[in-house]
PDB file of N, CA, C and O in Angstrom:
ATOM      1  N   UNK A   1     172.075 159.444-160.515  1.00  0.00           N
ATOM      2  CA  UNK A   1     172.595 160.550-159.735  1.00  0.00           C
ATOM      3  C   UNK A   1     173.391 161.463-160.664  1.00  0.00           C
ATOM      4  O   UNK A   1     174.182 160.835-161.368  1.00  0.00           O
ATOM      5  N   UNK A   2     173.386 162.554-160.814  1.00  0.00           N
ATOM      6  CA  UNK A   2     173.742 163.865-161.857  1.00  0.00           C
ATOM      7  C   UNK A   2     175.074 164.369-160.487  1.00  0.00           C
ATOM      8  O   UNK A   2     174.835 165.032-159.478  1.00  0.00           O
ATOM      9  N   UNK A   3     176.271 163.858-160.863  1.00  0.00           N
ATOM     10  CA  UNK A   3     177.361 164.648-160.494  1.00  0.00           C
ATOM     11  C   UNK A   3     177.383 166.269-160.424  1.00  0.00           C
ATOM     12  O   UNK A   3     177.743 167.058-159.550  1.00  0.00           O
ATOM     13  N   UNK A   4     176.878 166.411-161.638  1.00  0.00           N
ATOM     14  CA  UNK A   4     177.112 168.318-161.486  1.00  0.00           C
ATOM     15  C   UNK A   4     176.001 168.765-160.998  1.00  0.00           C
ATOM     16  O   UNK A   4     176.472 169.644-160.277  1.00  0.00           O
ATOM     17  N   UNK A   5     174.872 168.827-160.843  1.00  0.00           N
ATOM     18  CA  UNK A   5     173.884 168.913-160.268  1.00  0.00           C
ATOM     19  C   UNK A   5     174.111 168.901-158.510  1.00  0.00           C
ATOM     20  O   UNK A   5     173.819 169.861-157.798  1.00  0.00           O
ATOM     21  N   UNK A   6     174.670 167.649-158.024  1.00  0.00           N
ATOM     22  CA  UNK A   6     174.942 167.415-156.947  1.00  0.00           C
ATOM     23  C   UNK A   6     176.225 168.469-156.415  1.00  0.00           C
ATOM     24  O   UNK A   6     176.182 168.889-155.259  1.00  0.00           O
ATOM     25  N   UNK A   7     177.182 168.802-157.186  1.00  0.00           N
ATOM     26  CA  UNK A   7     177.991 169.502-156.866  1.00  0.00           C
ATOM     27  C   UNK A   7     177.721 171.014-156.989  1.00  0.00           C
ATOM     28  O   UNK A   7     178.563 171.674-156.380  1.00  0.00           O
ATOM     29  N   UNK A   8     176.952 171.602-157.495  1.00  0.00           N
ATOM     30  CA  UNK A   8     176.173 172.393-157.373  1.00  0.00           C
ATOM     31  C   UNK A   8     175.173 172.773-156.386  1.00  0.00           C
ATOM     32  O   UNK A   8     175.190 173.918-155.934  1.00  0.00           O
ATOM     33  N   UNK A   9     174.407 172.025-156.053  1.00  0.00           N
ATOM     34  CA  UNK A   9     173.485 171.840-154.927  1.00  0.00           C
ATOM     35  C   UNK A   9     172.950 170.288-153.988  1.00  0.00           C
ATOM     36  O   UNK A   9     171.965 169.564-153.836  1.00  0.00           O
ATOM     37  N   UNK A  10     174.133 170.413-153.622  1.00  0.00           N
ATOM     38  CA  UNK A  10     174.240 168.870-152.787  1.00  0.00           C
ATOM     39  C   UNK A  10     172.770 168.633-151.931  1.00  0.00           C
ATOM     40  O   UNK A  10     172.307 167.504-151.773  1.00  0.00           O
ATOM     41  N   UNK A  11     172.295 169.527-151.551  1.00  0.00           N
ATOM     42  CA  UNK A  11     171.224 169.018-151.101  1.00  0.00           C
ATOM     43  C   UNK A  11     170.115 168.685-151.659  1.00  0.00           C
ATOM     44  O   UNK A  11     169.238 167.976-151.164  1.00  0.00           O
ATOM     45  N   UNK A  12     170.125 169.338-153.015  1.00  0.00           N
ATOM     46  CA  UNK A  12     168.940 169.025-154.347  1.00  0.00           C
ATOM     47  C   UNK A  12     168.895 167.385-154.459  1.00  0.00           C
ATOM     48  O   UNK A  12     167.904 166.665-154.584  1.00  0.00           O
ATOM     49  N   UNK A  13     170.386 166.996-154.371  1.00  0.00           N
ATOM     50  CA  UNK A  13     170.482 165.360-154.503  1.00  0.00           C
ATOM     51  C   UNK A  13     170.641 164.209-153.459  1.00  0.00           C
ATOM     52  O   UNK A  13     170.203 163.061-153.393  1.00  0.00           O
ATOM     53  N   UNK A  14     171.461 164.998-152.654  1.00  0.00           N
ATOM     54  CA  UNK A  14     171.300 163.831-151.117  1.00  0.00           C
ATOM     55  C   UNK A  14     171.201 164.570-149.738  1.00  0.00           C
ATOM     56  O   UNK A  14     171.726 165.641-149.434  1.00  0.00           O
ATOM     57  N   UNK A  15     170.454 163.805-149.017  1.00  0.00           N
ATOM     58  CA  UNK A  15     169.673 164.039-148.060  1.00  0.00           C
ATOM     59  C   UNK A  15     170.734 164.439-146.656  1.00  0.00           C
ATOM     60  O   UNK A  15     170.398 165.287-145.829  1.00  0.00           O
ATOM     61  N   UNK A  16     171.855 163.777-146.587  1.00  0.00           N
ATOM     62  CA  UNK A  16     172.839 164.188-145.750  1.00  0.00           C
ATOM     63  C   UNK A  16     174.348 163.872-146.494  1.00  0.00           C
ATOM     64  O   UNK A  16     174.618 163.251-147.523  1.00  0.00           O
ATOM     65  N   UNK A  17     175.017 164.427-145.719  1.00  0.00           N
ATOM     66  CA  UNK A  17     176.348 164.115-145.663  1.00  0.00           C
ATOM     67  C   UNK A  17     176.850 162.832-146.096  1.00  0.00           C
ATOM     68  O   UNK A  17     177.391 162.502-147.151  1.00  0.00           O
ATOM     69  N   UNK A  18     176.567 162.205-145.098  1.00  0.00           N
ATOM     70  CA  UNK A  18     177.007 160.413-144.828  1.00  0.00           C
ATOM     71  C   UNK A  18     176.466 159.770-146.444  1.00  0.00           C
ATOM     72  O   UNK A  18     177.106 158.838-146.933  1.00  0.00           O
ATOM     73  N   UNK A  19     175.270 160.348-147.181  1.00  0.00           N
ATOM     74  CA  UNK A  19     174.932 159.742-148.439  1.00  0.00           C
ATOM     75  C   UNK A  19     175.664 159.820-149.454  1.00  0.00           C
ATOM     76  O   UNK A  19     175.606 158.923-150.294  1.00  0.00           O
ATOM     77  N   UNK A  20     176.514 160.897-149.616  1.00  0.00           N
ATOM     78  CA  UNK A  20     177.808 161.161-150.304  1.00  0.00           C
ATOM     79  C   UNK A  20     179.055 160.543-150.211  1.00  0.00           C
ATOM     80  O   UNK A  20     179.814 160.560-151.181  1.00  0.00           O
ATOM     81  N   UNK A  21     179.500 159.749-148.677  1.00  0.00           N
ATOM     82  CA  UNK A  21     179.857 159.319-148.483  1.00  0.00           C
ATOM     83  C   UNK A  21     179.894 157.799-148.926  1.00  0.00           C
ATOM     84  O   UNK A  21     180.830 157.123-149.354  1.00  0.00           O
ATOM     85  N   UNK A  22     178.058 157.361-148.588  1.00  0.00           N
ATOM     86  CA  UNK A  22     178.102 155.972-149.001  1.00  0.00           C
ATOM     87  C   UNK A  22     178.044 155.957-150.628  1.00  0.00           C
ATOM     88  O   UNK A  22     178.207 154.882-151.204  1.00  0.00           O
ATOM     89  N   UNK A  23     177.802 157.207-151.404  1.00  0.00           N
ATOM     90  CA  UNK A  23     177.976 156.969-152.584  1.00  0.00           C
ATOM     91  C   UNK A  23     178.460 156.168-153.744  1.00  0.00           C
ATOM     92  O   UNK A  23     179.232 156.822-154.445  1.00  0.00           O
ATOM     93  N   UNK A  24     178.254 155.010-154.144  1.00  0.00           N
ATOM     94  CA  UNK A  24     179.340 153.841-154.842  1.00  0.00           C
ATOM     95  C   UNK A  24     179.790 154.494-156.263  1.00  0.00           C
ATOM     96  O   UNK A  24     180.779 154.041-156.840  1.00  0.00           O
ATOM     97  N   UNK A  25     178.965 155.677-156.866  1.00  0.00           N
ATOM     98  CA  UNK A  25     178.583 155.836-158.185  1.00  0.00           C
ATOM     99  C   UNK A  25     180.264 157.223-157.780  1.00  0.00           C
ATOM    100  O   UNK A  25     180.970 157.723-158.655  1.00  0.00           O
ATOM    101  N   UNK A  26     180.352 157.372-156.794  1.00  0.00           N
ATOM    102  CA  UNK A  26     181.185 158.767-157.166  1.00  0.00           C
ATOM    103  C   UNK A  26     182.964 158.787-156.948  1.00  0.00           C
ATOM    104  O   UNK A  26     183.194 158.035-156.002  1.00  0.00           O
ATOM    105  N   UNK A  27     183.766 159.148-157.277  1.00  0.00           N
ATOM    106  CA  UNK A  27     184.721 158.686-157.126  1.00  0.00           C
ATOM    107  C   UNK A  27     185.060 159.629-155.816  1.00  0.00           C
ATOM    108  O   UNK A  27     184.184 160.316-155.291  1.00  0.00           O
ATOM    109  N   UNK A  28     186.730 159.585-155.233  1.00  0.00           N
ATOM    110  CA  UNK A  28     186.908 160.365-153.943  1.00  0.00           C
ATOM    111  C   UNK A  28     186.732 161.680-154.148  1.00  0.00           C
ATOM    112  O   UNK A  28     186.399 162.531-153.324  1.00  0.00           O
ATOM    113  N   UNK A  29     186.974 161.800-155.287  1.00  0.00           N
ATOM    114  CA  UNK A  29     187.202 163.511-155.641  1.00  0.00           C
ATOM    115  C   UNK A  29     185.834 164.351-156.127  1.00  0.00           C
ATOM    116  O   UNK A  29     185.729 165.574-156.219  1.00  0.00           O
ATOM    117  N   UNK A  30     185.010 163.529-156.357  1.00  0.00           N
ATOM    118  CA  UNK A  30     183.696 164.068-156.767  1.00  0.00           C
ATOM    119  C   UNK A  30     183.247 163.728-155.200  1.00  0.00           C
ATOM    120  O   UNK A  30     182.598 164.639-154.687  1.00  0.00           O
ATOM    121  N   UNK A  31     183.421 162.879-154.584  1.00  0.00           N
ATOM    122  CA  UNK A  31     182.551 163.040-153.164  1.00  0.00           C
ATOM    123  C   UNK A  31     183.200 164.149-152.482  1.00  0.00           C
ATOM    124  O   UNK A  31     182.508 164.836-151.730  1.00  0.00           O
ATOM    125  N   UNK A  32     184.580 164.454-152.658  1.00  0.00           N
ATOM    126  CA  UNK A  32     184.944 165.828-151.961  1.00  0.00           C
ATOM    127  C   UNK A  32     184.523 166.975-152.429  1.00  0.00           C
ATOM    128  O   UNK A  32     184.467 167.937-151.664  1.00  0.00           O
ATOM    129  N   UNK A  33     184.150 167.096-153.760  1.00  0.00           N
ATOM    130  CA  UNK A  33     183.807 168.146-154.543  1.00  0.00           C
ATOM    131  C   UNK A  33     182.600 168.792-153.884  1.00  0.00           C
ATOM    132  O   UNK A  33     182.325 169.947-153.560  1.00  0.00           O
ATOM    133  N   UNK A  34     181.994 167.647-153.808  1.00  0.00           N
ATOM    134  CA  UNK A  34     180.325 167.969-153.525  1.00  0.00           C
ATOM    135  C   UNK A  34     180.491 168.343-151.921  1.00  0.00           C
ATOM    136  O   UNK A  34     180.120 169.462-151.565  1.00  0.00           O
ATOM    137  N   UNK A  35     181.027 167.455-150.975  1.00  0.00           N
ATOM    138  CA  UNK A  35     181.206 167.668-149.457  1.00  0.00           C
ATOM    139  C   UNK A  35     181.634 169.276-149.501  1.00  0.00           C
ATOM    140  O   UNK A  35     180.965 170.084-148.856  1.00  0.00           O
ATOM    141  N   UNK A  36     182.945 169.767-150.405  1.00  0.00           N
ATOM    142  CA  UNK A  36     183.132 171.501-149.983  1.00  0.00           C
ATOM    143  C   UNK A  36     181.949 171.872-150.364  1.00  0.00           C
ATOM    144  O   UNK A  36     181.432 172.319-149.340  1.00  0.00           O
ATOM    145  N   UNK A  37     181.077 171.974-151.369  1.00  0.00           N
ATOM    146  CA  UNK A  37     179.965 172.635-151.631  1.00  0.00           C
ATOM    147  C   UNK A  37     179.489 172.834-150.765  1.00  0.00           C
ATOM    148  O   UNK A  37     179.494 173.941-150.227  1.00  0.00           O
ATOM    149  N   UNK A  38     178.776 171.586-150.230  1.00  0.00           N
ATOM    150  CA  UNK A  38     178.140 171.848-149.179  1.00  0.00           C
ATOM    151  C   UNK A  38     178.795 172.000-147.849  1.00  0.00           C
ATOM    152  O   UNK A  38     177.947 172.031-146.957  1.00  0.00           O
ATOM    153  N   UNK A  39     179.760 172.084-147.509  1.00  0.00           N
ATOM    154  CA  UNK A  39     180.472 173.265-146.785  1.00  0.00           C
ATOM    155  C   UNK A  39     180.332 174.147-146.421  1.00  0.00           C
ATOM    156  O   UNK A  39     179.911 174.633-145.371  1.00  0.00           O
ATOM    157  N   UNK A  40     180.857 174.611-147.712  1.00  0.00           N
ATOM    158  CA  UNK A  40     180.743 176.297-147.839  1.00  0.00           C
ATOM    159  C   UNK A  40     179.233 176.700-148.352  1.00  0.00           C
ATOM    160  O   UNK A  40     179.210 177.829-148.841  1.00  0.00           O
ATOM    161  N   UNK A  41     178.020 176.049-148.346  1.00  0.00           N
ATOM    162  CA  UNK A  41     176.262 175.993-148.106  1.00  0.00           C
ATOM    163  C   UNK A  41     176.273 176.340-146.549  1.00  0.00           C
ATOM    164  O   UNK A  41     175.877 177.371-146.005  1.00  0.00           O
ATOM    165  N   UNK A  42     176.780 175.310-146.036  1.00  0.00           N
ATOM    166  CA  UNK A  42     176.473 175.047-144.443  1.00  0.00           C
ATOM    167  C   UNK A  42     176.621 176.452-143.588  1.00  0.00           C
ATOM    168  O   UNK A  42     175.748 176.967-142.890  1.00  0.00           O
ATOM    169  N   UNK A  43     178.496 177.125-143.925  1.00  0.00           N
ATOM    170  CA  UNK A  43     179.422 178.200-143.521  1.00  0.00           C
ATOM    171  C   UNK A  43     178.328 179.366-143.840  1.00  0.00           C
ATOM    172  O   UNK A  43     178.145 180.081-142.855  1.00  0.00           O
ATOM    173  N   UNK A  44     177.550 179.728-144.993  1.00  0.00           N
ATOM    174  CA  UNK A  44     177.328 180.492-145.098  1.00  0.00           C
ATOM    175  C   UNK A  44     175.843 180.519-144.693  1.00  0.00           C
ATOM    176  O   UNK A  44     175.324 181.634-144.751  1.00  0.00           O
ATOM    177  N   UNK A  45     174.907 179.290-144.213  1.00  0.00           N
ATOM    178  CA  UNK A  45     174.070 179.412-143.550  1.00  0.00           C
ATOM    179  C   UNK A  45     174.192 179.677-142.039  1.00  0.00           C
ATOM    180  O   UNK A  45     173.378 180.000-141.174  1.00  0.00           O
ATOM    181  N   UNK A  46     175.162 179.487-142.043  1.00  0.00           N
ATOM    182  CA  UNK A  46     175.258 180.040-140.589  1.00  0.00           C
ATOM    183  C   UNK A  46     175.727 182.111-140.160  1.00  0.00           C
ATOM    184  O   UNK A  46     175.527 183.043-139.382  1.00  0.00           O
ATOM    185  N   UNK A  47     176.351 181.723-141.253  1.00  0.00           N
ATOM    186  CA  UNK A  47     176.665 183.630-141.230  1.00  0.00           C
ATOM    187  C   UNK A  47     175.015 184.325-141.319  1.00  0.00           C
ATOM    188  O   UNK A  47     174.531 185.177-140.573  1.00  0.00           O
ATOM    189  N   UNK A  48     174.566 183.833-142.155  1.00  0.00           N
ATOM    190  CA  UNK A  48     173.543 184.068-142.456  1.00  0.00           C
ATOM    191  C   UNK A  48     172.388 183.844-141.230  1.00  0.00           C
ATOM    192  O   UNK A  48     171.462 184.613-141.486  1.00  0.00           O
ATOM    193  N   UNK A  49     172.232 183.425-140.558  1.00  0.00           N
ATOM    194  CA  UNK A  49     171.420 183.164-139.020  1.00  0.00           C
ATOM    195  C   UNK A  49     172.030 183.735-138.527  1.00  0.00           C
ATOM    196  O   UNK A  49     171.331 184.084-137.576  1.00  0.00           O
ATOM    197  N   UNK A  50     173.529 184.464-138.337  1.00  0.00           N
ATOM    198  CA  UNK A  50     173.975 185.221-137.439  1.00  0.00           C
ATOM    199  C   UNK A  50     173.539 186.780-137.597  1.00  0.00           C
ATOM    200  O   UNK A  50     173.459 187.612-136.692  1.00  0.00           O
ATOM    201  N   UNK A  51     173.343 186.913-138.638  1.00  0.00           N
ATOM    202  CA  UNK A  51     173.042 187.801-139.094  1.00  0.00           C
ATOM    203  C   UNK A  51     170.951 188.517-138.917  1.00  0.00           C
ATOM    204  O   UNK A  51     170.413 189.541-139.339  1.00  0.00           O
ATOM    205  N   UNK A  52     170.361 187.191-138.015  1.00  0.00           N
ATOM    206  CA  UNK A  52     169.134 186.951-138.356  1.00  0.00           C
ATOM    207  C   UNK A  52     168.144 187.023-139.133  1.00  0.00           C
ATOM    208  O   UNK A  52     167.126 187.715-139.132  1.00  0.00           O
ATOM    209  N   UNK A  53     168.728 185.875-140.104  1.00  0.00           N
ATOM    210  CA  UNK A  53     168.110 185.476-141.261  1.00  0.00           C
ATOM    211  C   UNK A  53     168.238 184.403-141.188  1.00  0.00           C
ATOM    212  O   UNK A  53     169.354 184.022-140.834  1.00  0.00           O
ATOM    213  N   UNK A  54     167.211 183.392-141.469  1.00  0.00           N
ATOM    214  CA  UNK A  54     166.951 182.172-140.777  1.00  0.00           C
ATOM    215  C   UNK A  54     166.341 181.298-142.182  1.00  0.00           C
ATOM    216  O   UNK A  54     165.349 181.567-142.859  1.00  0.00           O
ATOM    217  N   UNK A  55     167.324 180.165-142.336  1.00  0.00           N
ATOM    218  CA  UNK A  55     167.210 179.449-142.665  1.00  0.00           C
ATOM    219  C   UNK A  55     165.937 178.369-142.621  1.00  0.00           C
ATOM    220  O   UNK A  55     164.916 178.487-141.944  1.00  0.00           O
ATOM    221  N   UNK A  56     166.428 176.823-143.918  1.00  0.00           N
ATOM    222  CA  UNK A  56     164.889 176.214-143.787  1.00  0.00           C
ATOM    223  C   UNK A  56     165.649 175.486-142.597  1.00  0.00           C
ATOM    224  O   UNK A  56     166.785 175.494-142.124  1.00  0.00           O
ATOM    225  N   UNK A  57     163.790 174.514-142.231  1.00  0.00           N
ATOM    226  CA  UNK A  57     163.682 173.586-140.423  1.00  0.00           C
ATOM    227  C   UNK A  57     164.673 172.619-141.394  1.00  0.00           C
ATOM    228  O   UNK A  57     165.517 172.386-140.529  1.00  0.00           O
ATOM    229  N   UNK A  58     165.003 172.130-142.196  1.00  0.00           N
ATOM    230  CA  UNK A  58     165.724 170.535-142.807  1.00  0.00           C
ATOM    231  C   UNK A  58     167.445 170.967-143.083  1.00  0.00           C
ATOM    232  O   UNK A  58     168.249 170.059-143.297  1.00  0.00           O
ATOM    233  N   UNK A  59     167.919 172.484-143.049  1.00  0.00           N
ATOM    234  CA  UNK A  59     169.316 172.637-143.342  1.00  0.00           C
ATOM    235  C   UNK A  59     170.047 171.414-142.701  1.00  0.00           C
ATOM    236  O   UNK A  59     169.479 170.818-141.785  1.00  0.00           O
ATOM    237  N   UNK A  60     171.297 171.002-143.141  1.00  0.00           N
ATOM    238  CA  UNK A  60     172.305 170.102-142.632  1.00  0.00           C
ATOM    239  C   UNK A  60     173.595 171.189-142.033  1.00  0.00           C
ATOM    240  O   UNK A  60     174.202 172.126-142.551  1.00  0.00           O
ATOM    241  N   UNK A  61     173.637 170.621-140.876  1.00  0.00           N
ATOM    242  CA  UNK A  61     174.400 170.978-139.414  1.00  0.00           C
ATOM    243  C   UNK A  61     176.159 171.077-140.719  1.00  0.00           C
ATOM    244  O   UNK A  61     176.482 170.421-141.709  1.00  0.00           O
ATOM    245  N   UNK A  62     176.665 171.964-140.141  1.00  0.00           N
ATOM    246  CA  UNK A  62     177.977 171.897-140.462  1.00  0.00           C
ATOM    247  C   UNK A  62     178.857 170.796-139.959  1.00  0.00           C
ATOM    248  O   UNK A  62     179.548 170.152-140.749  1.00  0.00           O
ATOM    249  N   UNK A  63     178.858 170.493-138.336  1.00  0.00           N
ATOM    250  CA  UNK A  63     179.225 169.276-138.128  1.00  0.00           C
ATOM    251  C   UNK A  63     178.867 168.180-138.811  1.00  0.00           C
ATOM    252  O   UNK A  63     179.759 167.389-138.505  1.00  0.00           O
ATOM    253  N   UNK A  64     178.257 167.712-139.421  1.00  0.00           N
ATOM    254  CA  UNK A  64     177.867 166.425-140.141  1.00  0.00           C
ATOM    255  C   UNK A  64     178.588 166.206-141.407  1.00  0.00           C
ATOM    256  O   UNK A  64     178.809 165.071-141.830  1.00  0.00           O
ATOM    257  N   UNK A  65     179.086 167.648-142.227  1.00  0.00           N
ATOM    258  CA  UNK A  65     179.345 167.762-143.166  1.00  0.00           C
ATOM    259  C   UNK A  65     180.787 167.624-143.036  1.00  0.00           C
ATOM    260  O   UNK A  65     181.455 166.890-143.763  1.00  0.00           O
ATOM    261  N   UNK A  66     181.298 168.408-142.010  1.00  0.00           N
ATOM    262  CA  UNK A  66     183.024 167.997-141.845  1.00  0.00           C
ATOM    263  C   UNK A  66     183.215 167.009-141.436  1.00  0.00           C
ATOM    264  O   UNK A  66     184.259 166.570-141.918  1.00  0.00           O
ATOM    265  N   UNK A  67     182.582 166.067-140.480  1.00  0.00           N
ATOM    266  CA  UNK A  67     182.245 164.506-140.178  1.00  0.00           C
ATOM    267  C   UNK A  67     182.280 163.957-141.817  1.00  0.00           C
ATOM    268  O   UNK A  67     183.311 163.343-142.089  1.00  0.00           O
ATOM    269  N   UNK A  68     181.681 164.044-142.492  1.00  0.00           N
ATOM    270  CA  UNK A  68     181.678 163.475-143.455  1.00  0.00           C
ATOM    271  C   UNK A  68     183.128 164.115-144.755  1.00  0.00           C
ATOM    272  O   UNK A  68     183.697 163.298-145.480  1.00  0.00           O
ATOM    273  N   UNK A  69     183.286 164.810-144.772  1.00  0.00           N
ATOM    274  CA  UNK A  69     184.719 165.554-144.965  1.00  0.00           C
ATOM    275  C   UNK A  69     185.847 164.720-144.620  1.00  0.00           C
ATOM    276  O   UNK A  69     186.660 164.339-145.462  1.00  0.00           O
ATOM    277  N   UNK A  70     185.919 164.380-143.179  1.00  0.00           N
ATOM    278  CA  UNK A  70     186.584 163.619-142.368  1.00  0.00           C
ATOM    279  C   UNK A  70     186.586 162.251-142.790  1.00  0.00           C
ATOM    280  O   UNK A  70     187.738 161.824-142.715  1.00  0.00           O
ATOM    281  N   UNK A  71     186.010 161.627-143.086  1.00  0.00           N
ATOM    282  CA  UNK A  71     185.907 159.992-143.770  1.00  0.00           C
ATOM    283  C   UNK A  71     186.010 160.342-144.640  1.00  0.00           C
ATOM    284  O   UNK A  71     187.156 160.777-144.534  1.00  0.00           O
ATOM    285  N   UNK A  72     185.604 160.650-145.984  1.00  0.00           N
ATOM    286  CA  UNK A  72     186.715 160.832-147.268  1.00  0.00           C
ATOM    287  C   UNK A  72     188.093 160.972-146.752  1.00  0.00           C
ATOM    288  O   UNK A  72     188.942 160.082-146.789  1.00  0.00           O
ATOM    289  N   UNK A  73     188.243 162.116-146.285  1.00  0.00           N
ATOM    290  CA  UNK A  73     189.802 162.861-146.505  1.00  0.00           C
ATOM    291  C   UNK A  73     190.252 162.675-145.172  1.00  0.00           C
ATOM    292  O   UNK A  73     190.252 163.759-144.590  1.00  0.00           O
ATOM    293  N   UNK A  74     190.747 161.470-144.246  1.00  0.00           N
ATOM    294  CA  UNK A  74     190.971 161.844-142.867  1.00  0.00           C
ATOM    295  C   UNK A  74     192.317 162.508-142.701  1.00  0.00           C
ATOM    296  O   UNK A  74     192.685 162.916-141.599  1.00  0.00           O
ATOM    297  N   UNK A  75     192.984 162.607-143.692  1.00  0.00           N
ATOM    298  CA  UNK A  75     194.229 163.919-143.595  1.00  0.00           C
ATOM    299  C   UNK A  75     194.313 165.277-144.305  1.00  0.00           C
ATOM    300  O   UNK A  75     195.219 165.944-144.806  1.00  0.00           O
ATOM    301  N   UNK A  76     192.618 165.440-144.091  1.00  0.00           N
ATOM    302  CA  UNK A  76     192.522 166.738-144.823  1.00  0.00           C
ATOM    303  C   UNK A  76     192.957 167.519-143.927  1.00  0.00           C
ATOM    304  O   UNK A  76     193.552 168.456-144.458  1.00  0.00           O
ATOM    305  N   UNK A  77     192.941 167.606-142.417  1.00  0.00           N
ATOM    306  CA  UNK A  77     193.784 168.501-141.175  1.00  0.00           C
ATOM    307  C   UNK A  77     192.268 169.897-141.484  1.00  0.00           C
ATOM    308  O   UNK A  77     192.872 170.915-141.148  1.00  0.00           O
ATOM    309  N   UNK A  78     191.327 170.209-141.750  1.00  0.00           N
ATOM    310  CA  UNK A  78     190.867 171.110-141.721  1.00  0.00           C
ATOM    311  C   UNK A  78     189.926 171.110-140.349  1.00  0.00           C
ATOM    312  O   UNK A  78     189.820 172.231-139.850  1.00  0.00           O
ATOM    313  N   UNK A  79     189.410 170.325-139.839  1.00  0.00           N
ATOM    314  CA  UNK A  79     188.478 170.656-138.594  1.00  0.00           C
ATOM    315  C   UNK A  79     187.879 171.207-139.434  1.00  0.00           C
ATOM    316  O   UNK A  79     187.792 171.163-140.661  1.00  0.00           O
ATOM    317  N   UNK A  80     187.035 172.295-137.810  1.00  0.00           N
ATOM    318  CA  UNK A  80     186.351 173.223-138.331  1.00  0.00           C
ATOM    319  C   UNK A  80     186.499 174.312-137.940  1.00  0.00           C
ATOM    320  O   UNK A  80     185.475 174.990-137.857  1.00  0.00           O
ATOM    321  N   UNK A  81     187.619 174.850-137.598  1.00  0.00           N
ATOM    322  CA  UNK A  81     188.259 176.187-137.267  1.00  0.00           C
ATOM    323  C   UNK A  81     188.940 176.856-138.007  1.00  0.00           C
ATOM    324  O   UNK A  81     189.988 176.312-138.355  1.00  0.00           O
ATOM    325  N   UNK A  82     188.723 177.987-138.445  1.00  0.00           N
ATOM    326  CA  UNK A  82     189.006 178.616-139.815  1.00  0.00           C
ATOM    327  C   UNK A  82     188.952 180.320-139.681  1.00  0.00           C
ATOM    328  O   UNK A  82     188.128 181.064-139.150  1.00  0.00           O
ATOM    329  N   UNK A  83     190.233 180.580-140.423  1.00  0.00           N
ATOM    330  CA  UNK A  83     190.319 182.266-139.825  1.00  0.00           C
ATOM    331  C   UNK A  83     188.959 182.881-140.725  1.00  0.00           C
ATOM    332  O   UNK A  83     188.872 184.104-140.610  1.00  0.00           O
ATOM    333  N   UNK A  84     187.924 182.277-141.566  1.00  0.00           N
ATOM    334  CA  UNK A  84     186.704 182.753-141.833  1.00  0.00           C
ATOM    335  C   UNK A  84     185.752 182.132-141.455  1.00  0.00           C
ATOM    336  O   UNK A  84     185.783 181.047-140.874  1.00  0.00           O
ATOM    337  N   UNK A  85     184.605 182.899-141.814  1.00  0.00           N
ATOM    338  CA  UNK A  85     183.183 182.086-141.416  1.00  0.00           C
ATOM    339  C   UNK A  85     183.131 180.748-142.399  1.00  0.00           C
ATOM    340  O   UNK A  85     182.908 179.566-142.137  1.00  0.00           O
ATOM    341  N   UNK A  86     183.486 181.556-143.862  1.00  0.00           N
ATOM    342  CA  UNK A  86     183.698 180.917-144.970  1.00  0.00           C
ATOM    343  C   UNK A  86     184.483 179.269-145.043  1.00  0.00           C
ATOM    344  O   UNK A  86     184.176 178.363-145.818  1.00  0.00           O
ATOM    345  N   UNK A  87     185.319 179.254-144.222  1.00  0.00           N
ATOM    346  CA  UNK A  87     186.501 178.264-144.403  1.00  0.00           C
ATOM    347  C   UNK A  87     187.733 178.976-144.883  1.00  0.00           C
ATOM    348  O   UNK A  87     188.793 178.575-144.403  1.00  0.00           O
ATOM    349  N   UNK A  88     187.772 179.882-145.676  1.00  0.00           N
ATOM    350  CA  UNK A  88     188.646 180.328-146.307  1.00  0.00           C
ATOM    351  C   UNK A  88     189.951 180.876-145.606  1.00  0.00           C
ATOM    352  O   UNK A  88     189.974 180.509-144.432  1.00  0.00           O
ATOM    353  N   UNK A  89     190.822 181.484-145.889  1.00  0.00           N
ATOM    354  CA  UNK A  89     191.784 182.136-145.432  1.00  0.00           C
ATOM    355  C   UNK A  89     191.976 183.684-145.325  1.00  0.00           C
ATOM    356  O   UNK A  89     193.008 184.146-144.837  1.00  0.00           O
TER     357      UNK A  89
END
């Protein structure tokens, strides 16, 4: 498994969320690394369908990803409500 690769394009390397999670090879901070990536993948596929532009049939749901956000970090306090589409501030 290629850490930077994955943190770059988390979905190039695992198939969902939860696989990052069960990851043994990654430490907490590289599984969070990769989880914001694909985050902020997810955030902006969705701006992006709002916009109607439509994504592939296999994208991963934003819920799954802050679910999985959530078991790493359960005091990360972020949900998924955010004064951006982005996450950002």
């Amino acid at each position: 498994m290629d850490f930077e690769e994955a943190k770059l394009n988390p979905s190039a390397v695992f198939d969902r969320p939860a696989d990052v999670v069960a990851e043994a090879g990654l430490s907490r901070e590289q599984k969070l690394a990769v989880l914001r990536q694909w985050e902020y993948d997810a955030r902006e596929m969705e701006v992006a369908e709002e916009e109607n532009m439509r994504g592939g049939a296999n994208r991963v749901k934003l819920a799954d990803v802050l679910a999985a956000l959530d078991e790493v970090d359960p005091n990360r306090g972020g949900g998924d409500a955010s004064p951006t589409k982005q996450g950002g501030e």
